[in-house]
C-alpha positions as CSV (number, residue, x, y, z in Angstrom):
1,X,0.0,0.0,0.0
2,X,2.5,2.5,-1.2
3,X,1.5,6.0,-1.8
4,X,3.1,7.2,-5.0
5,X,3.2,10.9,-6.6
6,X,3.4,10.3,-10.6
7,X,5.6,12.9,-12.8
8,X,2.2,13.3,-15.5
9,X,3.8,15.6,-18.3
10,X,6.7,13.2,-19.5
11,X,6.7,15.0,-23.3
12,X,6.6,17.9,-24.9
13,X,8.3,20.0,-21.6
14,X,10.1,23.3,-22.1
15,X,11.9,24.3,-18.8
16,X,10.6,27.7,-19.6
17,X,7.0,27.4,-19.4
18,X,6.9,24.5,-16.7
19,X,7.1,24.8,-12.9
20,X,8.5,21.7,-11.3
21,X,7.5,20.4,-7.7
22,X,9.6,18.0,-5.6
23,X,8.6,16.6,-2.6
24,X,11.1,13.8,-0.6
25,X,9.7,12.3,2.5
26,X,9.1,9.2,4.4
27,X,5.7,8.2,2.4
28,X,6.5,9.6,-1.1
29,X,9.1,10.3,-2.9
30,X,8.3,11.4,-6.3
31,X,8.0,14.7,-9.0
32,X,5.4,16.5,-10.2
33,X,4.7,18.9,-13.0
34,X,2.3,21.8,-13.4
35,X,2.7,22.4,-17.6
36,X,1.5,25.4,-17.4
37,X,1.5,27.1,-20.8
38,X,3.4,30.5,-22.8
39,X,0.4,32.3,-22.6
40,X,-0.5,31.9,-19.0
41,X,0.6,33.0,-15.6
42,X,3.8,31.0,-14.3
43,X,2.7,31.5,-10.6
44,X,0.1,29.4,-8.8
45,X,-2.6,30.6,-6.3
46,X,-1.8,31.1,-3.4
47,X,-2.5,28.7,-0.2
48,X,-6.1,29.5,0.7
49,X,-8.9,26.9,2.9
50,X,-12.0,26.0,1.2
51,X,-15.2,25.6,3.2
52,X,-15.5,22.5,5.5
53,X,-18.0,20.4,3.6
54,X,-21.0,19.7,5.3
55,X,-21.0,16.2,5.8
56,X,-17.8,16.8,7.7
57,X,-19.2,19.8,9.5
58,X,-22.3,17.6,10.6
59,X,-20.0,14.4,11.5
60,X,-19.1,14.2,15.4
61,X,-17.4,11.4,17.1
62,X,-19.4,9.5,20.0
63,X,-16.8,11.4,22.6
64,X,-15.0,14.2,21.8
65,X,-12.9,14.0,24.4
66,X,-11.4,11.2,23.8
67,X,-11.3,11.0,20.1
68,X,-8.0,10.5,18.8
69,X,-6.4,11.4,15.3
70,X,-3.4,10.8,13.7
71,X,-3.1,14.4,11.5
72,X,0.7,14.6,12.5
73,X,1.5,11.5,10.2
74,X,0.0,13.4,7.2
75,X,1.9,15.0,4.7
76,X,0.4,17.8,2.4
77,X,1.6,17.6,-1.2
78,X,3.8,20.4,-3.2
79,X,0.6,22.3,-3.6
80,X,-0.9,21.7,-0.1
81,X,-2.9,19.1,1.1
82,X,-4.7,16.9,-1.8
83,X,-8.3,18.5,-0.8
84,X,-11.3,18.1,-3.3
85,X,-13.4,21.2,-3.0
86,X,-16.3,20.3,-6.0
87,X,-18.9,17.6,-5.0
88,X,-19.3,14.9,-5.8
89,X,-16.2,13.3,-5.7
90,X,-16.3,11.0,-9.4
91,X,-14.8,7.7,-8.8
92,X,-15.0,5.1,-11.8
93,X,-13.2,1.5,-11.4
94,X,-12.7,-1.1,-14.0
95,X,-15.5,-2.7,-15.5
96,X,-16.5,-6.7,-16.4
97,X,-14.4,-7.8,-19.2
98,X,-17.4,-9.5,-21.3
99,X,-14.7,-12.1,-22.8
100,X,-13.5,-13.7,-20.5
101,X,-14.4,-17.1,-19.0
102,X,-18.0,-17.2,-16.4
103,X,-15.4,-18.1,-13.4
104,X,-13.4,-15.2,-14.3
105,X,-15.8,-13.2,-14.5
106,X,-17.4,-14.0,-11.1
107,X,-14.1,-12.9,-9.7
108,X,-14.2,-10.2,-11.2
109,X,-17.8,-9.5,-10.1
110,X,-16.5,-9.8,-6.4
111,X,-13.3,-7.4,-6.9
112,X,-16.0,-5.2,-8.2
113,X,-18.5,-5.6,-5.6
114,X,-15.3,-5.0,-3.0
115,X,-14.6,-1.8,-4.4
116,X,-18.1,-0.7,-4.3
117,X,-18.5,-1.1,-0.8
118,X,-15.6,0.5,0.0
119,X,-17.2,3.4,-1.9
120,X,-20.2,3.2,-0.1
121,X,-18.3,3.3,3.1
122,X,-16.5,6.7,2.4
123,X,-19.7,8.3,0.7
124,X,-21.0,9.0,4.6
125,X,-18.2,11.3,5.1
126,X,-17.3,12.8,1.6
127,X,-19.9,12.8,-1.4
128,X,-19.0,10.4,-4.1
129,X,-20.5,9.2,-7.2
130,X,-20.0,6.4,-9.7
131,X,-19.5,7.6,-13.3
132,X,-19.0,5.5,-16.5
133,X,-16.0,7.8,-17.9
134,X,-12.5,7.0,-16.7
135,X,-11.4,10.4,-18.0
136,X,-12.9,12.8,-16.4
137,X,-13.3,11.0,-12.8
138,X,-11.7,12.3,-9.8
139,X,-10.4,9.0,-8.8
140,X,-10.1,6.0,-10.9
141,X,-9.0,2.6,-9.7
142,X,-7.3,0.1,-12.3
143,X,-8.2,-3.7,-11.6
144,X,-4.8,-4.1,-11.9
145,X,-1.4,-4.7,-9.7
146,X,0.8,-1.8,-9.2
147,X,3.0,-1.1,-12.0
148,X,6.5,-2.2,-11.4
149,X,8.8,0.0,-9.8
150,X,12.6,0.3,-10.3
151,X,15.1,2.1,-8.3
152,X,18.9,2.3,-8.1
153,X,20.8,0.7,-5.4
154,X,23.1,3.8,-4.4
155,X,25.3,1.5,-3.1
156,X,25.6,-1.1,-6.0
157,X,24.0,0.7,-8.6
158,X,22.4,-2.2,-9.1
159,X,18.7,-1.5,-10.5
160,X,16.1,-2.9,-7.9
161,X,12.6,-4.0,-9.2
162,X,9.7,-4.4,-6.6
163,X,6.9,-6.7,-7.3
164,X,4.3,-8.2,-4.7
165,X,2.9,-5.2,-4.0
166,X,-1.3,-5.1,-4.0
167,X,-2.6,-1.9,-4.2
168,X,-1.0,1.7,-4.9
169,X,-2.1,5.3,-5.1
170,X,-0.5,7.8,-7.2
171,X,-1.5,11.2,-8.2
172,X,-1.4,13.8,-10.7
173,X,-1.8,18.0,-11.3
174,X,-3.3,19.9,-13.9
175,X,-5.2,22.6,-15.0
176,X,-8.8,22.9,-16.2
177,X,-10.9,25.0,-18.3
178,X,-11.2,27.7,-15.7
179,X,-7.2,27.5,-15.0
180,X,-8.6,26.1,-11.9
181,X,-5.5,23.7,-10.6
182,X,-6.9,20.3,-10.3
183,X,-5.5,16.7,-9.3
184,X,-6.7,13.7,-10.0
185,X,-6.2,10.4,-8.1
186,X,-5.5,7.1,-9.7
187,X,-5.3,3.3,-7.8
188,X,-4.3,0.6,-8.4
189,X,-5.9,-2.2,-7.0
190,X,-4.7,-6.1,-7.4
191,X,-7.3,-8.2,-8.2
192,X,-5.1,-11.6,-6.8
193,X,-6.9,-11.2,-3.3
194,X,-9.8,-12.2,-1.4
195,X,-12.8,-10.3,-1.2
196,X,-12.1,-9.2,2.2
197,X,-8.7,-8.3,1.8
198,X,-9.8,-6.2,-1.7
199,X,-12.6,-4.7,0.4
200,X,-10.0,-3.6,3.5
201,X,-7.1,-2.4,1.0
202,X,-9.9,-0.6,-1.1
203,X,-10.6,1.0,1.4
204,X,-7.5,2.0,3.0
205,X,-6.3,3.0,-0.6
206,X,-9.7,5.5,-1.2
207,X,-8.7,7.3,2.2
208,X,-5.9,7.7,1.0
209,X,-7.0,9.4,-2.8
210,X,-9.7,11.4,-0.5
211,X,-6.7,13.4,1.2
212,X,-5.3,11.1,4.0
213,X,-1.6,11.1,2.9
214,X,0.0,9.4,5.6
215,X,-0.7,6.2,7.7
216,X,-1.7,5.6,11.3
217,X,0.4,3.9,13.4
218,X,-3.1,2.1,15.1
219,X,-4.2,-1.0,13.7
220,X,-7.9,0.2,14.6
221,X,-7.7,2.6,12.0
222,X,-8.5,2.0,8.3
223,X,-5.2,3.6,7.2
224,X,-3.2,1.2,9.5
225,X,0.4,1.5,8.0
226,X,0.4,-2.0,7.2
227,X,-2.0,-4.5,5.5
228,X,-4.0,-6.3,8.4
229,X,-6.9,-9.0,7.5
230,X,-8.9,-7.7,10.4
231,X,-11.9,-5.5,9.1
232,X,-12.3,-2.9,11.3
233,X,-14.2,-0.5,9.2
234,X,-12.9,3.1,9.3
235,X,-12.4,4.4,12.3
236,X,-13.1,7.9,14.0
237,X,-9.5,8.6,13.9
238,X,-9.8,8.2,10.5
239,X,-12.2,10.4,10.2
240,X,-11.5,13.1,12.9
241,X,-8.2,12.9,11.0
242,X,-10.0,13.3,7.8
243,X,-11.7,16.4,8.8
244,X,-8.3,18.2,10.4
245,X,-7.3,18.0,6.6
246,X,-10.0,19.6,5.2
247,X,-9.6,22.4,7.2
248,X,-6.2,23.6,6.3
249,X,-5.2,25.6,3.0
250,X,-3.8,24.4,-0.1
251,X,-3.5,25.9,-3.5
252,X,-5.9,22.9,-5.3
253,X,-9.0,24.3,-6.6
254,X,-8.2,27.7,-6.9
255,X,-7.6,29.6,-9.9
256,X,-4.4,30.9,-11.2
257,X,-4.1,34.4,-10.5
C-alpha cells in the first residue's frame, strides 16, 4: 500500500513554461509537473482553505474527548494538502471484461463488488458518485497490480525492481478549463486477493485518494500503516483525521491568478 506521486507531463516540456514540484519524504518520494502554458501565468494561487464540507461539519465522534487522530503522520503535497473542493467526488473502477471465462468473470464481479463497498463506506463522510468515464473521474482505480517499480541501489548501482505489491495510489496536477488547478487520483488495486482483503485495502487506498496522505500507526484505523486482514471499518480517527485536513489551505481548486 505504497503511496506514489506520478511525474504526468513526460513530453513535450520546455523548462521555460513548466514549474516543477519535488517533494522527498518518508511516504512519497516522487516529482510533479504543473505544464502550465506561454500564454499563461507562471505562478500558482496562493494557499487559501475551502469551506469544510457539510458532511464533515455535521460528522461528530461519539466522545469528543477522547477521540483521537493521527493528522501529524499526514503530509500535504507540493501544492498543499490533496483537498477536493467540487462535490461529488467522481470515482469510476474497472469494469466486467465481457470475454473472459464465467469463473473469471465471477471474480471479477467480487473485486468489483469490493470496491463498491468500500465506496459506499466513504460516501457518509465525503460525497461520491459512480461515473462510467475513466477520463474525467476524480479518482479511478485500475483492476490491476501496481505497475513495477525500479530504483537504483546507491550503493551497487544495481537496478532494484519491486513486485508483490497489492494496491497503490499515485497522483497527478493539472489545470482545467477555468485555470482552476486540479489533481486527480489514480489506484491501483490487485485483483489476486480475497474479497475481504480487496474490500479492506480498497478501502484504505480511497482514504488515502480522499486526502489522507499518511498512515496511522493504530491498527484500529483503516489507514493502518500495514496490511492487516482484520476488518475494522474506518475508524473515528480516521475520520477526525479526515476532517483536520480539510480544514487547512492548499492551493488545489483555486484559480491561477
Amino acid at each position: 500500500m505504497q503511496l506514489f506521486c506520478y511525474a504526468w507531463r513526460r513530453y513535450r516540456i520546455w523548462w521555460r513554461f513548466f514549474l516543477g514540484l519535488f517533494l522527498s519524504g518518508a511516504i512519497a518520494l516522487c516529482t510533479s509537473f504543473i505544464y502550465i502554458g506561454q500564454t499563461q501565468s507562471q505562478s500558482l494561487p496562493a494557499l487559501a482553505t475551502h469551506p469544510l464540507p457539510e458532511t464533515l461539519v455535521q460528522w461528530q465522534p461519539q466522545n469528543s474527548e477522547k477521540v483521537r487522530d493521527y493528522f501529524a503522520e499526514i503530509k500535504p503535497s507540493p501544492l498543499g494538502h490533496l483537498i477536493w473542493s467540487e462535490f461529488p467526488i467522481t470515482v469510476f473502477y474497472s469494469k466486467l471484461d465481457s470475454n473472459l471465462s464465467s469463473n473469471q468473470q465471477q471474480q471479477q464481479t467480487k473485486w468489483q463488488q469490493a470496491v463498491q463497498e468500500a465506496i459506499a463506506a466513504w460516501s457518509v463522510y465525503l460525497p461520491i458518485e459512480e461515473i462510467e468515464d475513466a477520463e474525467n473521474a476524480d479518482i479511478i482505480i485500475w483492476r490491476e497490480p501496481p505497475p513495477i517499480q525500479i530504483t537504483v541501489n546507491p550503493e551497487t548501482g544495481e537496478r532494484d525492481y519491486s513486485f508483490g505489491r497489492n494496491a497503490e495510489t499515485r497522483y497527478r496536477f493539472y489545470l482545467d478549463d477555468q485555470r482552476r488547478v486540479r489533481h486527480q487520483m489514480t489506484i491501483y488495486l490487485s485483483p489476486h486477493q480475497r474479497a475481504i482483503a480487496t474490500l479492506i485495502t480498497a478501502r484504505h487506498e480511497l482514504g488515502h485518494a480522499l486526502g489522507i496522505w499518511g498512515h496511522s500507526n493504530n491498527s484500529k484505523d483503516a489507514l493502518y500503516v500495514s496490511q492487516t486482514s482484520t476488518d475494522n471499518g474506518i475508524s473515528e480517527a480516521d475520520i477526525n483525521t479526515l476532517k483536520r485536513i480539510y480544514q487547512q489551505p492548499t492551493k488545489l481548486g483555486w484559480s491561477l491568478p
